[in-house]
ZAMARGU-4260 file (C-alpha; in steps of 0.2 Angstrom, whole numbers, plus 5000, padded with zeros to 4 digits):
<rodrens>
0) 4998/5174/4740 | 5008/5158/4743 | 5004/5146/4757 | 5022/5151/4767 | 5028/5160/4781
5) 5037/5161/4797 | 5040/5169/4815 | 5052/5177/4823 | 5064/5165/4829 | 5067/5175/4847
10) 5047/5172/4850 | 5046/5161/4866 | 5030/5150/4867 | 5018/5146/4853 | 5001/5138/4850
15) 4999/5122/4859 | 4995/5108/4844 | 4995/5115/4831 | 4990/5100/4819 | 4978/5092/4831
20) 4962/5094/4826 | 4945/5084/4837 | 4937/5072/4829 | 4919/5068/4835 | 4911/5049/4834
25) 4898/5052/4819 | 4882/5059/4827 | 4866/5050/4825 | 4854/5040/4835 | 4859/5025/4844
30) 4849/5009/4847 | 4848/5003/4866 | 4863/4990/4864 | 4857/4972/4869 | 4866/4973/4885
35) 4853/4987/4889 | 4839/4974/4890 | 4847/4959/4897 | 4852/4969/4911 | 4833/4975/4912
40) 4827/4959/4911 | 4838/4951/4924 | 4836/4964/4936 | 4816/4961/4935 | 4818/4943/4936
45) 4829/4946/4953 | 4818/4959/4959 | 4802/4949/4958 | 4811/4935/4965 | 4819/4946/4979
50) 4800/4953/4985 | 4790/4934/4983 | 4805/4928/4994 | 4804/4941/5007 | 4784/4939/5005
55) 4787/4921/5010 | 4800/4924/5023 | 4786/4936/5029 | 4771/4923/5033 | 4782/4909/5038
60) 4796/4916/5048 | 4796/4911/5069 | 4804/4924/5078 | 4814/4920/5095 | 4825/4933/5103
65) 4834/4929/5121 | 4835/4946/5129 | 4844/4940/5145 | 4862/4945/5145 | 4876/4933/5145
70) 4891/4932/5158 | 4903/4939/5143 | 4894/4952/5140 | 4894/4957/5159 | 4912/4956/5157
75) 4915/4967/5142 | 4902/4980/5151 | 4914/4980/5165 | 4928/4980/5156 | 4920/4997/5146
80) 4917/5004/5163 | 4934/5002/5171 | 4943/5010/5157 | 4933/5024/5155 | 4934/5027/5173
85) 4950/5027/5173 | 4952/5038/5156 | 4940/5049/5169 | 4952/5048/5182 | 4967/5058/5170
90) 4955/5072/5162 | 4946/5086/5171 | 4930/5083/5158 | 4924/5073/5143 | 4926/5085/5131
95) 4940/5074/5122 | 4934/5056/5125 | 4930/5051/5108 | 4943/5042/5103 | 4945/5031/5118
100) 4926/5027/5117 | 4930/5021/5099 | 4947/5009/5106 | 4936/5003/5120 | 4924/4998/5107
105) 4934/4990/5095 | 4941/4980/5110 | 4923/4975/5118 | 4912/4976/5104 | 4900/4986/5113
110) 4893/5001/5107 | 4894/5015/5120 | 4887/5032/5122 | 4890/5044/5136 | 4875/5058/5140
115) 4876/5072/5151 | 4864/5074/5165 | 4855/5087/5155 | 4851/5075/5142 | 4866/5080/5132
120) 4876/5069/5121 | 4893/5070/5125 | 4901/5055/5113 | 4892/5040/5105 | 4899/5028/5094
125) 4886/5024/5085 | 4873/5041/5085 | 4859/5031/5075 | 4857/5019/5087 | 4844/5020/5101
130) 4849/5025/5121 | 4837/5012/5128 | 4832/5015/5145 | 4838/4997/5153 | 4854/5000/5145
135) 4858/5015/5155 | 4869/5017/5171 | 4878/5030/5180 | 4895/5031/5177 | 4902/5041/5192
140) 4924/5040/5189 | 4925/5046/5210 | 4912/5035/5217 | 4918/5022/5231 | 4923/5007/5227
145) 4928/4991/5237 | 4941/4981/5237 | 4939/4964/5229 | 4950/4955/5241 | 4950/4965/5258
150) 4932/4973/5254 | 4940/4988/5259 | 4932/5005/5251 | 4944/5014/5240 | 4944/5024/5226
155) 4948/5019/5207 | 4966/5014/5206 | 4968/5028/5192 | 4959/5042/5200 | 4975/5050/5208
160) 4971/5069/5205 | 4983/5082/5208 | 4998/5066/5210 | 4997/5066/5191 | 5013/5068/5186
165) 5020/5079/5173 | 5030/5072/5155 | 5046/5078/5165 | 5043/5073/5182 | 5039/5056/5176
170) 5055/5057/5166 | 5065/5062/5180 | 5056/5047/5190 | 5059/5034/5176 | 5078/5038/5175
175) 5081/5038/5193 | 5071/5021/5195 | 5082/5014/5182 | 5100/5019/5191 | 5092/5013/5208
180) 5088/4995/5199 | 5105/4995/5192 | 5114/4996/5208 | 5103/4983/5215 | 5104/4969/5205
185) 5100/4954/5211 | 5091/4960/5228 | 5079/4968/5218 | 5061/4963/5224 | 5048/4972/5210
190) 5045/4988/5202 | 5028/4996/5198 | 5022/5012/5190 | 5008/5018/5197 | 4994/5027/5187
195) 4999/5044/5194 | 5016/5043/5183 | 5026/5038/5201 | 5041/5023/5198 | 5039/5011/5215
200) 5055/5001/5216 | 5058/4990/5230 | 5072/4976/5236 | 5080/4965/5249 | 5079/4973/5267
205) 5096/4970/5269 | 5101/4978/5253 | 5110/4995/5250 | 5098/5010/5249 | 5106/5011/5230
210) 5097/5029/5229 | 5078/5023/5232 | 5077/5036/5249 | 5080/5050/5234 | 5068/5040/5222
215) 5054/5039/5237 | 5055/5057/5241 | 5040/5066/5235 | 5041/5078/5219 | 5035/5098/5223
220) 5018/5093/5215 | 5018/5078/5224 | 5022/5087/5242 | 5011/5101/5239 | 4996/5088/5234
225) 5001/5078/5249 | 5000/5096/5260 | 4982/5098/5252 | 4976/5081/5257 | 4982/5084/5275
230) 4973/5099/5277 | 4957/5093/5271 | 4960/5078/5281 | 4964/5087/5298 | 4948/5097/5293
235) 4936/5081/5293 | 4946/5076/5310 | 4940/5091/5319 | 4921/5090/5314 | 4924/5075/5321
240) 4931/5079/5338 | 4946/5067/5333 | 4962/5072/5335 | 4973/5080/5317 | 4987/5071/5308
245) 5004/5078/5311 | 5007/5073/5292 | 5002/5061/5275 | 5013/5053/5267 | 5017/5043/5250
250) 5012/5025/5256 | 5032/5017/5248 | 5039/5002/5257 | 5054/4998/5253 | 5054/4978/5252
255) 5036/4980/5243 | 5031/4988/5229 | 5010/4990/5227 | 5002/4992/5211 | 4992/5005/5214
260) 4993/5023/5221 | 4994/5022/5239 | 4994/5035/5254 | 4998/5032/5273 | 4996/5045/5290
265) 5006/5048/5303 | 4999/5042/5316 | 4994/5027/5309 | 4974/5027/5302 | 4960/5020/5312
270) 4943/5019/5308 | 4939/5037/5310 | 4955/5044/5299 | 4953/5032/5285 | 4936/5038/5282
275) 4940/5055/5282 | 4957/5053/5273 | 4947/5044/5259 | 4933/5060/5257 | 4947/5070/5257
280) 4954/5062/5243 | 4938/5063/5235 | 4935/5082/5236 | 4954/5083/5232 | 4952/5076/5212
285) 4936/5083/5210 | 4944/5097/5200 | 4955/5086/5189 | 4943/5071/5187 | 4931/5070/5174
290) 4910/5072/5181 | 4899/5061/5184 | 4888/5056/5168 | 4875/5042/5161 | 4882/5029/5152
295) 4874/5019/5139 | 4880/5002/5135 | 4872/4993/5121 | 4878/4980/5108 | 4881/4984/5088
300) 4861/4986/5087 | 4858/4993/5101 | 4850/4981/5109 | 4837/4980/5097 | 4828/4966/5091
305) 4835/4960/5074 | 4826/4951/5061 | 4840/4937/5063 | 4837/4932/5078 | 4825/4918/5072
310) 4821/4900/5075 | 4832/4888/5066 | 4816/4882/5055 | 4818/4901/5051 | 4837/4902/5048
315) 4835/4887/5037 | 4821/4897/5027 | 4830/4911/5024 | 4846/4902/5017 | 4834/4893/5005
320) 4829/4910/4999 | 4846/4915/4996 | 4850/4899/4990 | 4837/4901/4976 | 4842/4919/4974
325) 4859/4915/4971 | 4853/4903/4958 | 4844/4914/4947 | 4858/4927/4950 | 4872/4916/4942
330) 4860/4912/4928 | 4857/4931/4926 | 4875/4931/4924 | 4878/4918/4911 | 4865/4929/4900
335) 4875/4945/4907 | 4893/4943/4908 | 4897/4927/4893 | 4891/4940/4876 | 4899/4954/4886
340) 4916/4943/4888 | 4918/4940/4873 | 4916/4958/4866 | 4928/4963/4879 | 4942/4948/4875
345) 4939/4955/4856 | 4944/4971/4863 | 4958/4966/4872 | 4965/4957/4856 | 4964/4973/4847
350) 4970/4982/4860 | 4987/4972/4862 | 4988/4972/4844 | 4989/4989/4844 | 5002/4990/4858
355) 5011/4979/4847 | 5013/4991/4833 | 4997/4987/4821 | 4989/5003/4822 | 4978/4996/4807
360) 4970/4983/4816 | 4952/4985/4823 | 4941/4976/4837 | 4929/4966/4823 | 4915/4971/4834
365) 4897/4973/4825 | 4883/4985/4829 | 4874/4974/4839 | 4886/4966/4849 | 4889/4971/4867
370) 4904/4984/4871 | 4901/4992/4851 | 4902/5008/4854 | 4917/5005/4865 | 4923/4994/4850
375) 4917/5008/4837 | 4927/5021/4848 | 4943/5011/4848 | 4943/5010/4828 | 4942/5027/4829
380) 4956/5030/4839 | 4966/5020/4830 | 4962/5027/4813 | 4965/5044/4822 | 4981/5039/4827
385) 4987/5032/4814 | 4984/5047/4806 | 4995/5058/4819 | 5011/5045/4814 | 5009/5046/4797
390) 5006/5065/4798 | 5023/5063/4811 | 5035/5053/4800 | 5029/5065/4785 | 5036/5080/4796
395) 5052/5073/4801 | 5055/5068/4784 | 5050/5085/4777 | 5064/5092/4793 | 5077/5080/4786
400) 5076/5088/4769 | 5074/5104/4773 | 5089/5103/4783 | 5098/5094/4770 | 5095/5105/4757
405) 5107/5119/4764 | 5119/5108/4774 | 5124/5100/4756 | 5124/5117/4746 | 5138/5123/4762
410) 5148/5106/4760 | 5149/5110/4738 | 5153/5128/4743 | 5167/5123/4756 | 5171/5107/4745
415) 5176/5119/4730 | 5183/5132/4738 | 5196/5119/4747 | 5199/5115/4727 | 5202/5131/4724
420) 5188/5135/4711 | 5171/5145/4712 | 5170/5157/4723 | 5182/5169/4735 | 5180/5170/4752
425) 5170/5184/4755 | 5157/5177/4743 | 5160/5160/4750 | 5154/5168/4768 | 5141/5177/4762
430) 5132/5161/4756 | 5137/5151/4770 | 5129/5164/4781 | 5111/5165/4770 | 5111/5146/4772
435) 5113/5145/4790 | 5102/5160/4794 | 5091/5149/4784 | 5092/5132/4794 | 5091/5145/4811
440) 5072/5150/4803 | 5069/5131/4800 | 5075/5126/4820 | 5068/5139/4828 | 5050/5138/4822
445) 5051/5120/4825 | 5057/5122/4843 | 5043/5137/4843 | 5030/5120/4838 | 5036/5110/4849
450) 5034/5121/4864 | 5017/5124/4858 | 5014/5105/4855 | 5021/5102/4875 | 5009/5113/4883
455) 5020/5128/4887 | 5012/5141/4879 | 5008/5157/4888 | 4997/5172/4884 | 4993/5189/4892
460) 4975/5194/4887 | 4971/5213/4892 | 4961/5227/4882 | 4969/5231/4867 | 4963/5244/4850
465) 4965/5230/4835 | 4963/5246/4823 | 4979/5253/4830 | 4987/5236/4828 | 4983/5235/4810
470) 4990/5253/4807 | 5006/5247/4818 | 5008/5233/4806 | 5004/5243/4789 | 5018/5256/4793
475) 5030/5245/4797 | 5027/5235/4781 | 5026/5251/4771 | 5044/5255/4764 | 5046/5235/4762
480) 5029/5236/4749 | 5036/5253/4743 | 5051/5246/4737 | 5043/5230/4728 | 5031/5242/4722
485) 5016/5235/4730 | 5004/5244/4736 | 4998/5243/4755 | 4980/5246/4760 | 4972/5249/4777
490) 4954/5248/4780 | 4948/5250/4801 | 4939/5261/4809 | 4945/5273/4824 | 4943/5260/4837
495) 4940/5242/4839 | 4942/5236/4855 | 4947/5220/4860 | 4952/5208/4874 | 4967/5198/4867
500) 4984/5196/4870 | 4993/5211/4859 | 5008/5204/4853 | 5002/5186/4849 | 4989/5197/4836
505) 5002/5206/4830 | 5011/5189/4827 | 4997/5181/4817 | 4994/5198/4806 | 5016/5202/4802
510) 5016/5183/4795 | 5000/5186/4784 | 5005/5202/4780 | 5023/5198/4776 | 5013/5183/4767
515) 5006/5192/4756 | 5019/5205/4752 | 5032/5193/4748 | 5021/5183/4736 | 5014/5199/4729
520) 5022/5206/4711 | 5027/5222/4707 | 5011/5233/4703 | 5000/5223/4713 | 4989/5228/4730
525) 4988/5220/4746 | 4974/5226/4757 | 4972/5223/4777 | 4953/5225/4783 | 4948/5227/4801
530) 4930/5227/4808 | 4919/5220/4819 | 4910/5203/4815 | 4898/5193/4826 | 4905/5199/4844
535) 4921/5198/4840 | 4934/5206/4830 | 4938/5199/4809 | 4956/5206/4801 | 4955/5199/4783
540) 4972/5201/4772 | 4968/5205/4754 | 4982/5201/4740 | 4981/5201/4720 | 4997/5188/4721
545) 4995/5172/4712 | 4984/5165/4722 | 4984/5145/4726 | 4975/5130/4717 | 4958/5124/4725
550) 4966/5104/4728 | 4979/5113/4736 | 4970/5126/4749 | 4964/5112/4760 | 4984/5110/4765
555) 4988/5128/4766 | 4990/5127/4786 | 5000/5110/4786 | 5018/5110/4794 | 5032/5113/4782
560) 5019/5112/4765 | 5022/5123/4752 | 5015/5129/4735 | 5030/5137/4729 | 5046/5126/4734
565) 5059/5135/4725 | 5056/5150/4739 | 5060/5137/4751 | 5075/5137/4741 | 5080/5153/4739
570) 5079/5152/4759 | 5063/5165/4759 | 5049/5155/4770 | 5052/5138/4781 | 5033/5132/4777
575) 5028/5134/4798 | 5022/5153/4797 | 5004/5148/4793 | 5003/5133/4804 | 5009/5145/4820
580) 4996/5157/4814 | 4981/5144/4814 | 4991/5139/4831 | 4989/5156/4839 | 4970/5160/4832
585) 4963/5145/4839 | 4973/5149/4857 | 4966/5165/4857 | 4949/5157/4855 | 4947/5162/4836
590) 4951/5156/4819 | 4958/5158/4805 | 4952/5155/4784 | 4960/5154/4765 | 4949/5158/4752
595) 4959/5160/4733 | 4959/5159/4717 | 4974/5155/4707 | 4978/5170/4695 | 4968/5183/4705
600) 4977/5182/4723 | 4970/5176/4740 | 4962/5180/4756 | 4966/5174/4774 | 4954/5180/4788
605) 4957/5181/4805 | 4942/5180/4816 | 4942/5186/4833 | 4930/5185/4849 | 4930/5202/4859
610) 4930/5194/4877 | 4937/5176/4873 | 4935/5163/4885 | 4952/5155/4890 | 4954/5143/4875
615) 4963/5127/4876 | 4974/5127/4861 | 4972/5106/4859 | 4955/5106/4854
</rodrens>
């Protein structure tokens, strides 16, 4: 049997790499490298170092901690409390405080917790610090407050409860606000927002209304809140014995714009309605403002005692400690990082050598040097890969001649028929057509390869009868062997189940087939075996051709290689059948194998697993 043959051209995908093979570093046992054991070494040398220091530290060290609290971090406590109060103030619960608990901490620097009364932990920045007991107050968002200027009592500027305004009505607030300071221009006297969402806008008392009697009026959600506080204010009133409210309005002046939300009762408060109307507006945002809970303000150790808060004589002890650490550490280094350098700088050399087009160079490394396996595995890579280029300029050289070949036999054909000798037209076509079916074989299997070789290849494994396959094959070869008076042997038994993809099989086993056949001579016998081997499935192709040399069965499977180059001539065989075939056994998680001896014929053996694992056709 020769060492050609071929696909179909119409196939779509083929064996991804078919000339790759993996090569594996020489196994054996390695040494510890050198690096190893200085690493050890310095490591021990730290470590010993690390514990007598701490030892030291240990027996000498004077501890001092101030526990009493400074004025800026009363400050930062209250800032904490005032926001989260007023977060509170917007929000019916704490369920979604988290990430305002982490803002306020990244603008205090105090680490905050809040716990439930039941002991429940609603949000904590910090979860693995402790809740001390001193650290702990009640944070109530609707307690009374009083004013720092008029010691009046009031509540939270930002608890305004059902006066929270809506995205739209604060839009249709914000717009009108805008058109009424337009038209005042310069009488305008201040604008506020308050923290309900309302826009306060005020101006000269002399100047036009410019729209602000619209802009005061109260929204339907601010009305009907106002209508709710009155009710529960009247109520107070007459437990009271004091006469009821005729109505509560939005407290907006209009040369004066206040900061904060502001309410005012017709008649005018006294004692007796301002305490009322103030319980009223706290049994009013109970439902939209957030309970009552234990908050836990701590700093980033929670308020723990820290094994830096020392004496200086102990601050200076510690630094010589790591003073003298640092020492040994930069001598550790010196052992450590020079050898390893200088391995790595030989590495790099090689390496930009290599990107430079030396693909013979190597990294000079020795066995004992730090980074030699590396080293030794870059050698190998490059030998490897100077392998591939060779093995790639071979094959484009052998595609340049095999396309030469025909492409200079049309040009003499045409050449001499526009000279009017050799041949007439319709032999002249005939020949032309052989030569370009010819150079169609060549491109298509290498376009076949180089899908292969890209990664695109595609199977469709399901259960299959390989013995049925064989027969398939055999009876569609018959009246070919018939007519070259070969004779066509099948062995297989009934059945021989296995999970492959059909049509790739039947792929490998025509070319080995047609193999065989083709290099065959009359009166000779080609034989196709099928049984089952080692879990899996073997198909062996048996010829009594010619049968190939021993120096040349090692390169039977390589691209465009043939034995037998004058039925590359004759346009019989492109020399890429066997290397698809070797492409698509391995894909399929098997393999195939050339046995022959020259003057007796050959055998190729296809070896298959019955339930192959999905096979990466690269390695």
């Amino acid at each position: 049997m020769s060492v050609s043959g071929r696909t179909g051209p119409g196939d779509e995908s083929m064996a991804s790499d078919m000339s790759r093979t993996t090569r594996r570093a020489p196994a054996g046992a390695r040494r510890p490298p050198r690096l190893l054991a200085r690493y050890l070494a310095a490591g021990l040398l730290l470590v010993l170092a690390s514990v007598g220091g701490t030892v030291w530290l240990a027996r000498t060290a004077e501890y001092r901690y101030d526990e009493q609290a400074s004025g800026l971090v009363l400050q930062r406590n209250e800032q904490a409390i005032d926001a989260l109060t007023a977060w509170a103030g917007q929000h019916p619960d704490w369920s979604d405080v988290g990430p305002e608990l982490l803002r306020i901490e990244h603008e205090t620097g105090r680490r905050i917790a809040l716990v439930g009364g039941d002991g429940t932990v609603i949000a904590d920045t910090a979860p693995g610090l402790p809740r001390p007991e001193r650290s702990t107050r009640l944070l109530d968002p609707l307690a009374i407050l009083a004013d720092p200027i008029t010691l009046e009592p009031r509540l939270h500027e930002a608890v305004t409860g059902p006066f929270l305004l809506d995205a739209a009505g604060r839009e249709q607030l914000t717009r009108q606000a805008g058109a009424v300071a337009a038209c005042l221009g310069d009488a305008l006297q201040g604008t506020a927002v308050w923290a309900s969402g309302r826009v306060v806008v005020a101006g000269d008392d002399e100047a036009p209304d410019c729209g602000r009697a619209a802009l005061d009026a109260p929204l339907p959600q601010e009305q009907a809140a106002l209508d709710d506080l009155l009710v529960r204010t009247n109520n107070c009133l007459l437990t009271r014995g004091a006469p009821a409210l005729e109505r509560i309005d939005l407290d907006l002046p209009r040369s004066d714009a206040p900061e904060r939300f502001a309410v005012r009762s017709v008649p005018p408060a006294d004692e007796t309605v301002e305490e009322c109307l103030l319980q009223a507006r706290v049994d009013q945002a109970v439902g939209s403002t957030a309970p009552a809970v234990n908050l836990v303000l701590t700093d980033q150790r929670g308020d723990a005692r820290g094994p830096l808060d020392a004496s200086p004589g102990s601050i200076a002890r510690f630094l010589a400690v790591v003073a003298g650490l640092l020492a040994l550490l930069l001598c550790a280094a010196a052992l450590i990082v020079v050898p390893t350098l200088r391995s790595a700088r030989r590495l790099e050399a090689a390496a930009d050598r290599f990107a430079a087009g030396e693909r013979d160079g190597r990294t000079g490394l020795r066995a004992g040097d730090d980074l030699a396996h590396v080293g030794a595995a870059f050698d190998r890579m490059s030998v490897e890969i100077a392998g591939h280029e060779a093995s790639r300029r071979r094959l484009l050289g052998d595609v340049a001649h095999e396309l030469r070949s025909p492409l200079t036999n049309i040009r003499g054909w045409v050449e001499a028929a526009d000279d009017g000798l050799g041949l007439d037209d319709a032999e002249l076509r005939r020949l032309v057509l052989d030569e370009a079916r010819r150079m169609e074989r060549i491109t298509g299997d290498l376009l076949l390869l180089s899908l292969a070789e890209s990664g695109d290849l595609e199977f469709e494994f399901e259960e299959c009868d390989a013995s049925a396959i064989v027969r398939e094959l055999a009876e569609a070869h018959r009246a070919g062997a018939t007519t070259g008076g070969v004779e066509l042997v099948v062995t297989a038994p009934e059945a021989l189940p296995l999970e492959t993809d059909p049509a790739r099989l039947r792929q490998i086993l025509d070319n080995l087939l047609g193999n065989a056949l083709r290099h065959t001579p009359s009166g000779g016998r080609v034989a196709i075996e099928a049984e089952a081997a080692d879990g899996g499935v073997r198909v062996a192709v048996v010829d009594t051709g010619e049968g190939i040399a021993a120096e040349h069965l090692p390169r039977v499977f390589d691209r465009l290689w043939r034995n037998d180059p004058a039925r590359a001539r004759a346009g019989k065989s492109t020399g890429l059948g066997l290397s698809i075939a070797r492409g698509l056994a391995r894909a399929l998680g098997g393999e195939i194998d050339a046995r022959s001896i020259v003057g007796e014929g050959s055998r190729f053996e296809v070896t298959l697993p019955s339930a192959p694992d999905r096979v990466d056709p690269g390695s």
